[in-house]
VODOMAR-740477 format. One record per residue (C-alpha): y, x, z. Coordinates in pm, 1 decimal. Layout:
<rs>
{{Y,X,Z}}
...
</rs>
This chain:
<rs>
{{0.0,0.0,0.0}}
{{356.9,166.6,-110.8}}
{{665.8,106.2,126.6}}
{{934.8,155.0,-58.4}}
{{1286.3,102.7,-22.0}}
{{1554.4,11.2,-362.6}}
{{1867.1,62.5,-299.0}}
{{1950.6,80.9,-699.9}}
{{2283.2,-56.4,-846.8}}
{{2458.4,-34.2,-533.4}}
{{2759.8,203.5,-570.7}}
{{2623.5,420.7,-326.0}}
{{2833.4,766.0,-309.0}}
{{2632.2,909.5,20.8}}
{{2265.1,861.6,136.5}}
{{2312.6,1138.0,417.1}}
{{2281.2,836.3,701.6}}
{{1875.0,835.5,577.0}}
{{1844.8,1191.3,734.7}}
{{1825.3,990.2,1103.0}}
{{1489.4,909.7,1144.1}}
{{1520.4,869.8,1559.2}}
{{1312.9,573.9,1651.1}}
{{1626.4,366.7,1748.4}}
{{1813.2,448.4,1383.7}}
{{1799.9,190.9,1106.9}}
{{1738.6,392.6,906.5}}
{{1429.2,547.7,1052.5}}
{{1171.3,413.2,769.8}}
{{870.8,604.4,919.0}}
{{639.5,519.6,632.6}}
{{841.2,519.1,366.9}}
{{655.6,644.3,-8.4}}
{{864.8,527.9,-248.3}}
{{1281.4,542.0,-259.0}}
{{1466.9,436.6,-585.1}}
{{1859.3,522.2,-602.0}}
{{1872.4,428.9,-949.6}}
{{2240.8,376.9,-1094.2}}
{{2475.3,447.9,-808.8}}
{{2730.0,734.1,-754.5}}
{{2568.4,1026.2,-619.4}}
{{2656.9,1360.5,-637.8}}
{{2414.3,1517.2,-472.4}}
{{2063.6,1489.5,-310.0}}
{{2109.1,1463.8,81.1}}
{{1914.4,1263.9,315.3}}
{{1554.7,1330.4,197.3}}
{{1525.6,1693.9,361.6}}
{{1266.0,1543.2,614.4}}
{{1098.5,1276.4,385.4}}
{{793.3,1465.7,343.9}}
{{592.6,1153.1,282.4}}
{{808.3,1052.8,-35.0}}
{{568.1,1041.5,-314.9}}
{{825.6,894.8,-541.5}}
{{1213.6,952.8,-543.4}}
{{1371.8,806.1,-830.5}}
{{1780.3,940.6,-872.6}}
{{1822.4,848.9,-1254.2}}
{{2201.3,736.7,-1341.0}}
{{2377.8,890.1,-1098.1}}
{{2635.8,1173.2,-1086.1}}
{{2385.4,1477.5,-1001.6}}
{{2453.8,1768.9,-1199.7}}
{{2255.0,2125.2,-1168.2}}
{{2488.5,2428.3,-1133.7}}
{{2387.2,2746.9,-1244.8}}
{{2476.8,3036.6,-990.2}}
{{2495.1,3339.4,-1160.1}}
{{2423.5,3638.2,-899.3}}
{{2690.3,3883.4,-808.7}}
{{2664.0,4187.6,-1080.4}}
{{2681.7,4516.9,-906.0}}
{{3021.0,4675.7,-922.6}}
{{2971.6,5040.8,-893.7}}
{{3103.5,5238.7,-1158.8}}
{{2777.2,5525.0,-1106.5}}
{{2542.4,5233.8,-1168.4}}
{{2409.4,5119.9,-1528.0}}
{{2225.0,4825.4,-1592.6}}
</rs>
């Protein structure tokens, strides 16, 4: 049996409140498989750190993008790459 939780089409811009699992939180969703933030207004992933039981996280339409960080080049002047 999945439990899932859709929260798609909402407008959502933060999900970081789903990183308090404490048994009095509502937002603990101990057995929680399936999460779909499908069309909303993220920017990043937050909140899902400690969701090790996902087994399906669906973030389609939303505002994510994937930087590239380039690694500092080494600046000495006796060094060639």
């Amino acid at each position: 049996m999945h439990r899932s939780l859709d929260l798609s089409f909402n407008l959502i811009r933060s999900i970081r409140e789903l990183e308090d699992d404490s048994p009095n939180s509502p937002f603990a969703y101990p057995h929680l498989d399936h999460l779909y933030l499908i069309q909303n207004k993220l920017s990043k992933i937050e909140g899902v750190r400690h969701r090790t039981g996902l087994d399906y996280l669906e973030l389609g339409g939303n505002r994510i993008r994937v930087r590239q960080i380039e690694s500092p080049r080494n600046t000495d002047p006796g060094h060639a790459d």
